[in-house]
Each structure stands twice: as C-alpha cells, then as structure tokens.
KEKE-3310 file (N, C-alpha, C; in steps of 0.2 Angstrom, whole numbers, plus 5000, padded with zeros to 4 digits):
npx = (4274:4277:4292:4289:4281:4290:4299:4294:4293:4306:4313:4315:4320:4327:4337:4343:4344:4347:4332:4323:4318:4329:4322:4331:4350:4362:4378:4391:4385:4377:4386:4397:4407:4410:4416:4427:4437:4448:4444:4445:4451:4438:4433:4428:4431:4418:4415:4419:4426:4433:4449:4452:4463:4471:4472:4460:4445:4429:4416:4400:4384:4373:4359:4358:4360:4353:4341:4328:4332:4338:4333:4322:4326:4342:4353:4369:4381:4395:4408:4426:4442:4457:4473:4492:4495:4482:4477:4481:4478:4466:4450:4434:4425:4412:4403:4393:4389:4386:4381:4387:4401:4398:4400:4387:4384:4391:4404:4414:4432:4445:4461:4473:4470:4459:4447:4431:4420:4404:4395:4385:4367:4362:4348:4349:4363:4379:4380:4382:4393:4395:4408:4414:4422:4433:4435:4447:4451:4448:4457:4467:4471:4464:4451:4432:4417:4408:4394:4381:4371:4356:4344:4331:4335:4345:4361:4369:4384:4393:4405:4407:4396:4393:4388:4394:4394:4383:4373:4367:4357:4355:4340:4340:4342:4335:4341:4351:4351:4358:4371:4385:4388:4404:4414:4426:4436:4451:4448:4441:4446:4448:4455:4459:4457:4466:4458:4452:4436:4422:4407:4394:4382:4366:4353:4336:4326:4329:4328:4333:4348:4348:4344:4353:4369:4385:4392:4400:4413:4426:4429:4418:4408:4393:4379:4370:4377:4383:4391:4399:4409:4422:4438:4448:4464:4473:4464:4465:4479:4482:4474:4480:4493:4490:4485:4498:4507:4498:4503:4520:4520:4516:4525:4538:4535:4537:4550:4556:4553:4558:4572:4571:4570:4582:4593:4590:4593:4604:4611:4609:4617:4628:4632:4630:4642:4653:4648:4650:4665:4671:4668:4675:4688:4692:4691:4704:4718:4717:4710:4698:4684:4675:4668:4668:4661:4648:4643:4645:4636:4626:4625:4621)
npy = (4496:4511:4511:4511:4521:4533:4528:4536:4549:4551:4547:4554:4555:4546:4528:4525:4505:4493:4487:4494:4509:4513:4520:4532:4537:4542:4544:4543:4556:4565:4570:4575:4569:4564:4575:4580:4572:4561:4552:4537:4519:4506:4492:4481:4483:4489:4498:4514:4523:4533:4541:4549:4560:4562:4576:4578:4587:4581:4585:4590:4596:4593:4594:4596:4581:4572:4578:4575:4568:4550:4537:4523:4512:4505:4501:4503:4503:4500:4504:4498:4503:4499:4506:4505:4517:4520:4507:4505:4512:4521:4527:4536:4530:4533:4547:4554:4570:4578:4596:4602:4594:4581:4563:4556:4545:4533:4525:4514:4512:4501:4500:4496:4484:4479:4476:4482:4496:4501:4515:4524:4532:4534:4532:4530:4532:4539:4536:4521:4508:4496:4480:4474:4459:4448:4453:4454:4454:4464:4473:4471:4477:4476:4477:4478:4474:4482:4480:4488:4484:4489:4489:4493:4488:4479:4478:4471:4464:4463:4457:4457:4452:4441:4435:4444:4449:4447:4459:4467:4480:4493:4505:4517:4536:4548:4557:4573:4586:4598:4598:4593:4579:4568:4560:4549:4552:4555:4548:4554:4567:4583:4578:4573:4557:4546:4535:4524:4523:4517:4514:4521:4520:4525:4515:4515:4507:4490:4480:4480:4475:4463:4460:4469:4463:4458:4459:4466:4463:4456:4443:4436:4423:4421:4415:4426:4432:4442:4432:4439:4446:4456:4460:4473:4479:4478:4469:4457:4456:4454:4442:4434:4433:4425:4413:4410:4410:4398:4390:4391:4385:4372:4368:4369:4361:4347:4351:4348:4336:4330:4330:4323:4311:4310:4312:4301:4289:4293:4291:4276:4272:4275:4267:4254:4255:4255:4243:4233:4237:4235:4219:4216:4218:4211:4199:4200:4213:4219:4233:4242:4240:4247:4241:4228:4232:4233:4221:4216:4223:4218:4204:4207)
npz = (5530:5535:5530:5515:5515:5518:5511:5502:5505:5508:5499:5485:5471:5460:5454:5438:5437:5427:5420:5427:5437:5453:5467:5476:5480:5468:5472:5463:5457:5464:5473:5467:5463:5448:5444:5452:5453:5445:5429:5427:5419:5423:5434:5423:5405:5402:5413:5421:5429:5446:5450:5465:5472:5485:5489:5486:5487:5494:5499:5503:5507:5518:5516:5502:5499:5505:5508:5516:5524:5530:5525:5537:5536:5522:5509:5509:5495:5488:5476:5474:5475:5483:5485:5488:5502:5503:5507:5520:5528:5541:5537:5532:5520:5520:5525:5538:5544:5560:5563:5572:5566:5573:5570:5563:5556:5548:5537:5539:5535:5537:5537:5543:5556:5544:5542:5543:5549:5556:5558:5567:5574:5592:5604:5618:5619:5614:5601:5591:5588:5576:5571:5559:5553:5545:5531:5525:5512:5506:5504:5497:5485:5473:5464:5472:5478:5492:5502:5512:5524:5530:5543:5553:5567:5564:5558:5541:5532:5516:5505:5487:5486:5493:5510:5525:5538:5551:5560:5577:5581:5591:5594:5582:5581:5568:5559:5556:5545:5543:5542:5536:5521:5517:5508:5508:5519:5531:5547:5561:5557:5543:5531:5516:5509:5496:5485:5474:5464:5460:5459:5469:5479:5487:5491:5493:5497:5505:5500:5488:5489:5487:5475:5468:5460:5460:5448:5441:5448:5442:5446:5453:5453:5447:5442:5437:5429:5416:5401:5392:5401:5402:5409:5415:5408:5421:5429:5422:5423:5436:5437:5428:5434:5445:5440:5434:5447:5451:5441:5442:5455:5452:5444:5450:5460:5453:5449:5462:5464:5455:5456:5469:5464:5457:5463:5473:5465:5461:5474:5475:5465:5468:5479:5473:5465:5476:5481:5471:5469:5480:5480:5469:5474:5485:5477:5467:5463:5451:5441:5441:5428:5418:5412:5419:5430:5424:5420:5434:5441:5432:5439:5451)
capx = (4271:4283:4297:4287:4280:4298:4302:4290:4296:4314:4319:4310:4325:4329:4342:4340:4344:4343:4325:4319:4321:4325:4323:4339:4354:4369:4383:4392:4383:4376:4394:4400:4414:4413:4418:4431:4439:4453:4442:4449:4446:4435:4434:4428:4430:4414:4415:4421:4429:4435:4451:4451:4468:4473:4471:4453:4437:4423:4410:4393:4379:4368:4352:4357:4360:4349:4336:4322:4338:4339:4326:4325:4331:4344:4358:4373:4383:4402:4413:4430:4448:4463:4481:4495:4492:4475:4475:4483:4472:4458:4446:4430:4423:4403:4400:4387:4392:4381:4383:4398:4407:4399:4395:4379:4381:4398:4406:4424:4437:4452:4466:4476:4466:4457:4439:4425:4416:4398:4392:4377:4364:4359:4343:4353:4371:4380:4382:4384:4397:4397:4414:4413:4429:4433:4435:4452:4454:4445:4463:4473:4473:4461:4442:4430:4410:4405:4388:4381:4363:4354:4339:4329:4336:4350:4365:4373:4388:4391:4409:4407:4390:4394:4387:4401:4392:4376:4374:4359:4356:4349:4335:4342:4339:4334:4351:4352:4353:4362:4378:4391:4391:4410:4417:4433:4440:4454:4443:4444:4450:4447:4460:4456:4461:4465:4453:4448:4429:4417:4400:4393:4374:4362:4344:4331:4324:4332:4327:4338:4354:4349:4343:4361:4373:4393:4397:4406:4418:4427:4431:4413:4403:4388:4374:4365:4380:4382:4395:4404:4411:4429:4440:4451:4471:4476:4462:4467:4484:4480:4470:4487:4500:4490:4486:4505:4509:4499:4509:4522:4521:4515:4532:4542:4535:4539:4557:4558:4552:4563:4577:4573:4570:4589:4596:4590:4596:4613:4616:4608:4621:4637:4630:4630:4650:4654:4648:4652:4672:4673:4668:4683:4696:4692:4696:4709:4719:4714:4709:4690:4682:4668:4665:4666:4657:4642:4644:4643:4629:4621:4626:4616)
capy = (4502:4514:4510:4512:4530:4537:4528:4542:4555:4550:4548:4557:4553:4536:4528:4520:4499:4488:4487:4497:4513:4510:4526:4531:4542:4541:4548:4546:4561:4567:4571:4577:4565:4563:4581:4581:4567:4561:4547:4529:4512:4503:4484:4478:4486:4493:4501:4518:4522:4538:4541:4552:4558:4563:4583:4582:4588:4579:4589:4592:4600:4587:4595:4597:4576:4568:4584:4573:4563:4543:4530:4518:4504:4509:4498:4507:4500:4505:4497:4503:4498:4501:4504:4510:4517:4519:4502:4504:4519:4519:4534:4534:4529:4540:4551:4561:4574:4587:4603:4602:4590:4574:4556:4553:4540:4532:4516:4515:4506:4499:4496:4493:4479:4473:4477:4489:4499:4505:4519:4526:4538:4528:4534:4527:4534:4546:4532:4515:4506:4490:4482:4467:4457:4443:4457:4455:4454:4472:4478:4467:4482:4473:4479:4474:4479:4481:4483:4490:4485:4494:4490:4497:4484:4477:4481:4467:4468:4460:4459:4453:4446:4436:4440:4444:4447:4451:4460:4469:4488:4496:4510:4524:4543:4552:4561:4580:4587:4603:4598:4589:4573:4567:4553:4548:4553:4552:4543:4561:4574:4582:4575:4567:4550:4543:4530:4523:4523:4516:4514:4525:4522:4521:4515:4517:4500:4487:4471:4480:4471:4456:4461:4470:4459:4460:4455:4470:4461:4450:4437:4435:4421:4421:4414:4430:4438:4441:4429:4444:4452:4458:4464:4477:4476:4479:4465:4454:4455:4449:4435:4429:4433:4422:4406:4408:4409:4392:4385:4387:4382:4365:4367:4370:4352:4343:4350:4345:4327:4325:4332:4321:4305:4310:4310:4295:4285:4294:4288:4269:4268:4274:4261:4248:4254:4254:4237:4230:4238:4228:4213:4215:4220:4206:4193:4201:4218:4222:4239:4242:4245:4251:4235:4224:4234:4232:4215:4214:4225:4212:4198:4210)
capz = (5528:5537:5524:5511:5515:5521:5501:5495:5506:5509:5493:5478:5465:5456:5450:5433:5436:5423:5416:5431:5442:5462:5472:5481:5479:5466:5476:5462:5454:5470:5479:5462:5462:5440:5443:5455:5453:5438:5426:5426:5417:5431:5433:5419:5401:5398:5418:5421:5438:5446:5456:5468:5477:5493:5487:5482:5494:5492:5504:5502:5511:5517:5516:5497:5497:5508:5509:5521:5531:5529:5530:5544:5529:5516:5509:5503:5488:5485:5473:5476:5474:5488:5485:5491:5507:5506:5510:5525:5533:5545:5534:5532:5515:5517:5534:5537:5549:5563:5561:5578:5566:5575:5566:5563:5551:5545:5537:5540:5532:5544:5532:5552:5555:5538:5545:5540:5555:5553:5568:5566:5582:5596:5608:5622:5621:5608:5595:5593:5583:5574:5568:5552:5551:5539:5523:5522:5505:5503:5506:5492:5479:5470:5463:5477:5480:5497:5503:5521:5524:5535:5544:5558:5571:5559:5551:5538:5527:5511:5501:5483:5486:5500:5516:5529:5545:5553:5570:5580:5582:5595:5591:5581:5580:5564:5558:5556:5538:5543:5543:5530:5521:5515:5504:5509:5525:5538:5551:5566:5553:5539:5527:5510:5507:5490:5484:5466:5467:5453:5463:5478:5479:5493:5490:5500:5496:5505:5495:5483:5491:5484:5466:5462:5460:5460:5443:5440:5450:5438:5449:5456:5450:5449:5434:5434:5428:5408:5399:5390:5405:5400:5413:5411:5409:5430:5432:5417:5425:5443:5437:5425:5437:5448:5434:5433:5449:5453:5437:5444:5463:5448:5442:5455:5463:5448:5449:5466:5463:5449:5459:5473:5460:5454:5470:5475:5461:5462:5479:5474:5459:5471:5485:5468:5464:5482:5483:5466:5469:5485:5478:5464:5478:5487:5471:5463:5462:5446:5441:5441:5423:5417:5408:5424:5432:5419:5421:5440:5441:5430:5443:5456)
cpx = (4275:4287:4293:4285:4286:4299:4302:4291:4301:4319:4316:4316:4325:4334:4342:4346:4342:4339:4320:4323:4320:4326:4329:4344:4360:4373:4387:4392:4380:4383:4401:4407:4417:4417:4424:4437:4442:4448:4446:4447:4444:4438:4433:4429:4424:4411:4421:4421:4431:4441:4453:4458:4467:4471:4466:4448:4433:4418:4406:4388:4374:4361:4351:4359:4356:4343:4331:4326:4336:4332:4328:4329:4333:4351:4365:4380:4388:4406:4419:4439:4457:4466:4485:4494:4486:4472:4477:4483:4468:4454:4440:4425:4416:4402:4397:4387:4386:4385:4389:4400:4405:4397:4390:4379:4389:4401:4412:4429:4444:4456:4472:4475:4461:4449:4434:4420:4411:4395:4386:4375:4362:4353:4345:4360:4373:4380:4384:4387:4397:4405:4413:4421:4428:4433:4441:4455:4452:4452:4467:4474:4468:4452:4438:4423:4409:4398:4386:4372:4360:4346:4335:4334:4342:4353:4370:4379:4390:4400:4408:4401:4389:4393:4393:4398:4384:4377:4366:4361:4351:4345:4339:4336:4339:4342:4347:4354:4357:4370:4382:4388:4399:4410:4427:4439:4443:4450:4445:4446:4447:4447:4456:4461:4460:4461:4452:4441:4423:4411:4399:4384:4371:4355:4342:4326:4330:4334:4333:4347:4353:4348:4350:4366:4381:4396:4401:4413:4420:4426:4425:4408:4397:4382:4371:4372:4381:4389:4402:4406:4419:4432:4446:4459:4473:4472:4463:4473:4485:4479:4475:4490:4496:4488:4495:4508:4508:4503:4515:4525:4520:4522:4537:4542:4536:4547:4558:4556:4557:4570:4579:4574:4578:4594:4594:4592:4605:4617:4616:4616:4627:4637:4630:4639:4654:4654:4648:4664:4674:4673:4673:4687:4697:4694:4701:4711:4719:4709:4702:4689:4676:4663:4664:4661:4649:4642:4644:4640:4625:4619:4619:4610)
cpy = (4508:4513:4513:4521:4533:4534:4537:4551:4558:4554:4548:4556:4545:4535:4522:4510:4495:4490:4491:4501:4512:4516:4523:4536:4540:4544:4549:4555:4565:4573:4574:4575:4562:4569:4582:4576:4562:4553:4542:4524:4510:4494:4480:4485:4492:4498:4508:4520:4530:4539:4546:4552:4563:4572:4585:4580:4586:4578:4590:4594:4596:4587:4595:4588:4573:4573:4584:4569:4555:4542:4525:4512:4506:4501:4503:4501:4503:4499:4501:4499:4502:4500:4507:4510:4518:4512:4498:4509:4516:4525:4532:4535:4535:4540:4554:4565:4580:4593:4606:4596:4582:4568:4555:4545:4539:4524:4516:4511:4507:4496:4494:4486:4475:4474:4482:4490:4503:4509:4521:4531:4529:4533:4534:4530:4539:4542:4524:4511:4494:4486:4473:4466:4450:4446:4460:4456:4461:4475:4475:4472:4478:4476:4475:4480:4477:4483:4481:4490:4486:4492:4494:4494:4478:4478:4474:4469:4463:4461:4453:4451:4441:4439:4439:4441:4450:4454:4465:4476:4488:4503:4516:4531:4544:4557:4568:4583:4594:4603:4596:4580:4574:4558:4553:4550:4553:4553:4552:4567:4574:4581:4570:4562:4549:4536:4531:4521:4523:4517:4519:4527:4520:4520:4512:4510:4492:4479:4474:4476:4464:4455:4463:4466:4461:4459:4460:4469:4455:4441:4433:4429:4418:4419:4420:4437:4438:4437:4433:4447:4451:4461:4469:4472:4472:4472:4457:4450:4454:4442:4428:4429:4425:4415:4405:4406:4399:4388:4384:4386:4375:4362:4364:4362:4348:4344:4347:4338:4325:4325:4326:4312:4304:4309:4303:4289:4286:4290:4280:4268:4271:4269:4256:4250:4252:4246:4231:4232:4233:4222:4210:4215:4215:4199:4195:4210:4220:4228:4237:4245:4246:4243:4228:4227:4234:4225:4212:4217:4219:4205:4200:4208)
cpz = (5529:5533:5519:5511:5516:5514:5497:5499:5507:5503:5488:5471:5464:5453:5446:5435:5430:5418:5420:5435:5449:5462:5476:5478:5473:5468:5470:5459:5458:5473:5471:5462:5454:5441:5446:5455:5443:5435:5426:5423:5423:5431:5430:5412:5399:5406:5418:5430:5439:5452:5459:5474:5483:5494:5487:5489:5491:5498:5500:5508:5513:5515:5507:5494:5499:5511:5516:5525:5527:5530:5534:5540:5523:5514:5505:5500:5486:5481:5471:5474:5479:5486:5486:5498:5509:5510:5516:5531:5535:5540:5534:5525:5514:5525:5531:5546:5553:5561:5566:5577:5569:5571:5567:5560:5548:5541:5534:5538:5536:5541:5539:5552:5552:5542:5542:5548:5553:5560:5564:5575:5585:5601:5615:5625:5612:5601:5597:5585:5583:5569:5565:5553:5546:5529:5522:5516:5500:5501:5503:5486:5473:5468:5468:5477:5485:5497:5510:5520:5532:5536:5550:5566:5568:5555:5547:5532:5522:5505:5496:5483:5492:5505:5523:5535:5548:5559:5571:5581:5585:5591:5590:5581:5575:5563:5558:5550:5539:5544:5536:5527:5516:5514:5504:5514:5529:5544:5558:5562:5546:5532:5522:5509:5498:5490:5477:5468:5461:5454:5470:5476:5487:5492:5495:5501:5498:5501:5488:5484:5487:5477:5462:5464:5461:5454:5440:5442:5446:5438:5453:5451:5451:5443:5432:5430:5420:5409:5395:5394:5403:5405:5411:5412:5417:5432:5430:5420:5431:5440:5432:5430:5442:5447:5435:5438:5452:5447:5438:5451:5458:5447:5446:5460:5459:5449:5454:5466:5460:5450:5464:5469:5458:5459:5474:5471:5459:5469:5478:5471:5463:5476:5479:5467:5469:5481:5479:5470:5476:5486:5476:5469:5481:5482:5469:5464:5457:5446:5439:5433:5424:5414:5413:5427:5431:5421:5428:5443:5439:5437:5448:5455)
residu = (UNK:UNK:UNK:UNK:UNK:UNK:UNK:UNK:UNK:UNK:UNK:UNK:UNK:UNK:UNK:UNK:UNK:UNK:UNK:UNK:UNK:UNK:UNK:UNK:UNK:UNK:UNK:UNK:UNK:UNK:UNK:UNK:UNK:UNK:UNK:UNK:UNK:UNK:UNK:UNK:UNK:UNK:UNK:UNK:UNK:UNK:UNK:UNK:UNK:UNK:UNK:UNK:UNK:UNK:UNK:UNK:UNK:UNK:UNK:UNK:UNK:UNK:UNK:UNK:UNK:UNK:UNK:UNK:UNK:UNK:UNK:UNK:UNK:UNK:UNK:UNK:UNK:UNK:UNK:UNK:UNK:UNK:UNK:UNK:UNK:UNK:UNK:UNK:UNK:UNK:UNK:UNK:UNK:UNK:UNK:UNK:UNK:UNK:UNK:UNK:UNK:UNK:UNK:UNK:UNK:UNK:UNK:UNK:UNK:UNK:UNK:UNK:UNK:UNK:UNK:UNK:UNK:UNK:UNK:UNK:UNK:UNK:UNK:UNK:UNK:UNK:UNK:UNK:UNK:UNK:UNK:UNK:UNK:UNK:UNK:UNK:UNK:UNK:UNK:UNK:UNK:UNK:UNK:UNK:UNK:UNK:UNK:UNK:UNK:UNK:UNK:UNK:UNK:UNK:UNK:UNK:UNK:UNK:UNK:UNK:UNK:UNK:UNK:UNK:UNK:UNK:UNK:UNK:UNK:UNK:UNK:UNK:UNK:UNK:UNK:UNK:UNK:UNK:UNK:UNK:UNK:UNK:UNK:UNK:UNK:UNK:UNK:UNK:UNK:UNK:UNK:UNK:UNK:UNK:UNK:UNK:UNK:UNK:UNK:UNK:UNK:UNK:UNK:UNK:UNK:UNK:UNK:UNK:UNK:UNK:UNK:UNK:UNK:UNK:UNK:UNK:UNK:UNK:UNK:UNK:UNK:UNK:UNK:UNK:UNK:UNK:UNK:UNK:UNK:UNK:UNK:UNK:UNK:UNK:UNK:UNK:UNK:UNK:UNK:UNK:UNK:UNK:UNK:UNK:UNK:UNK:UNK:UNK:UNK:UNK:UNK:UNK:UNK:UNK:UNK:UNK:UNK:UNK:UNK:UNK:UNK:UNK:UNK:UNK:UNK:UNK:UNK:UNK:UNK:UNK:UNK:UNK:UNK:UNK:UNK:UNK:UNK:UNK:UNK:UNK:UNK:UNK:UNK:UNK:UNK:UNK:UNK:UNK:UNK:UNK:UNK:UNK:UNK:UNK:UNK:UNK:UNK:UNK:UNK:UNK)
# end
C-alpha cells in the first residue's frame, strides 16, 4: 500500500511501454540527453542511441526530475555501450547529488575492476554502498542493458536479463531534491565521461524489471523477444568476427592434426628407408633404387 500511494505521489508522469503506460521517468527525455548529445544507430536497427562525449554537461535540477524524491522501490534501466576509455573509468552512470555536492543516490560503473557500485542514504551512517561483480563483460565495448532494482531492504542487479547479484540494505533516508542529478560522471568530480547511451529510465514500479526485457540486446535470447530483430552493422560485425573467429580456432585444429598426421607418416616412411637400406647393404653393395625399395617395403 505504501508503494502504491508514493506511485501516485512520486511519480505522476508515465512512460509509454508496449500496449501500456508504467509511471516513472524517461531520463532520456527528462536530462535532455536527445538534445545534448550527437544521435547514433543503437543496437538494433530500428533503436536509436545517443553518444554523448567527454565535453558534454548533462546536469539537472532535481526538483525539476524527480520533484517529490524517489520511491522506497524503483528499478532503473540503462542500456549503454563502453569504449575506449570509458570502459576503463570508475564515473558514475546517474547521481543524485545534495545541495553540498554529496551522493544521495548513485550507480557506478568501475571500468578498474569490471564491477557496478550502487550507494544510496543510510539512517545509520552517511551512506552505504553496495558493489555487484561478475559484470564483466559490461566493459567489452559491446551494447549491454543493465538494471539496478531497488527495494526498500534490497538492492539487485541485472546484466542482460540475468540476475547478477542480490545483497541487503539497511534503512534508507528520503533524498533531498535541492541539489543536482547527473548522467555520466567522473566518480568525485565533475568531469564528463563519454558514454553511448540508448535507455535511461527509472520506474517507480518495481514488478516492472521483469516485464521489460533485454531483447534490444541482440545477443539476448529470450522467446518473448520478436523474431525480426536486426542488429545494426558494429553489432552484426561482433557477432561475425566471432562466427569466424570460432571457424577458425576449427580450422587451425584441422591444420594441426593434419600437420601432425604428415609428420607422423614422414618419420614412419624414413624409419621404412632406414631399415629397408640396411637390409640391402647388408646383401649386396648395390645402390638402392627406388624400385627395390617398392618392393622391400612390400616384403614389410
């Protein structure tokens, strides 16, 4: 019931799904990043992406994103793509900052150590931080949808669809809308990171983690995904180099087999001269032919 009224007080916008609208924020459109940020093909052809470099601010007002603060349960939804050195930054993908600069609320991408960190308020202490691992492949330069779900007493995380990790939160505080949110920031400063960034939503309904799916992700499958998904060229061109590449690790074992099949047969047949030539030398000094030597392989 608490969820449910903080829905209707939280978060009074929607954002069109499918065949139905969830309440909840589009950040793209929210954080003005169609506007800020150079247009790109996304990760599949009929996806639209935006890449956003190192130059570009993507500050806002909080009170003009999240007006009434978070809800106690939210999930946020990024589908993103690292290269370069983004994908070897710590920065912080979406903070939400007090008004002296402190995290309230953050989810950090550790191109260092391949990990995502989620802080958040604590009741107890200034903050308390959770750190997901096993999302290495977030940082291969490749399209990837993460999602950070958020409960009152639980934060899990989710690459591709897959659930990474769960872990337990202590009781937070209510955030502070006077300050900043930001998309894309070195982690302590307030330096923009380059990032490609197709999705940035947060809905205030958490059951929503399970209804959206990742089929944006080429490489994801999953039955509820359509059958036309088309990837663009960049993903096209992963998805062959790495057909080719197992062709030919296929290849390359064939050569070696047949390499070692020749070499094996080469030392047999000089181990047959050898011991054909010594038989002759032993009868007679007669020069070895070719034509004896057929002929006392035979004998063999």
């Amino acid at each position: 019931m608490e969820q449910k009224l903080c829905e209707e007080s939280v978060c009074p916008t929607r954002i069109p799904v499918a065949s139905r609208d969830e309440k909840g924020f589009e950040l793209l459109l929210g954080m003005n990043i169609q506007k800020k940020a150079k247009k790109i093909p996304g990760s599949l052809i009929l996806e639209a992406a935006y890449a956003r470099t190192a130059s570009t601010d993507i500050t806002e007002d909080t009170r003009d994103i999240f007006p009434e603060g978070l809800p106690p349960s939210y999930v946020l939804i990024a589908t993103l793509r690292l290269k370069g050195t983004s994908s070897r930054l710590t920065f912080d993908l979406w903070r939400v900052l007090s008004e002296d600069k402190e995290i309230q609320v953050a989810v950090t991408l550790s191109g260092k150590d391949k990990s995502v960190v989620f802080t958040t308020t604590s009741l107890t202490a200034e903050e308390q931080r959770v750190t997901f691992r096993g999302v290495q492949t977030l940082y291969d330069g490749k399209w990837h949808q993460l999602k950070v779900l958020v409960r009152p007493r639980q934060v899990s995380s989710f690459l591709d669809d897959l659930l990474i990790q769960e872990e337990l939160l202590e009781p937070v505080e209510p955030i502070y809308i006077n300050g900043e949110t930001q998309v894309a920031k070195r982690r302590g400063t307030d330096l923009p990171v380059a990032v490609e960034i197709q999705k940035v939503r947060l809905y205030c309904d958490p059951h929503q983690s399970e209804r959206e799916t990742a089929c944006e992700i080429y490489s994801v499958d999953d039955e509820r995904c359509p059958l036309n998904r088309t990837a663009t060229v960049d993903e096209e061109d992963w998805t062959t180099r790495a057909a080719w590449g197992a062709r030919s690790h296929g290849h390359l074992v064939a050569v070696s087999d047949a390499l070692l099949m020749f070499t094996q047969r080469g030392i047999w047949n000089l181990l047959v001269y050898f011991m054909v030539r010594g038989h002759h030398v032993g009868r007679s000094r007669m020069p070895l032919t070719s034509a004896t030597l057929s002929s006392s392989s035979g004998d063999l």
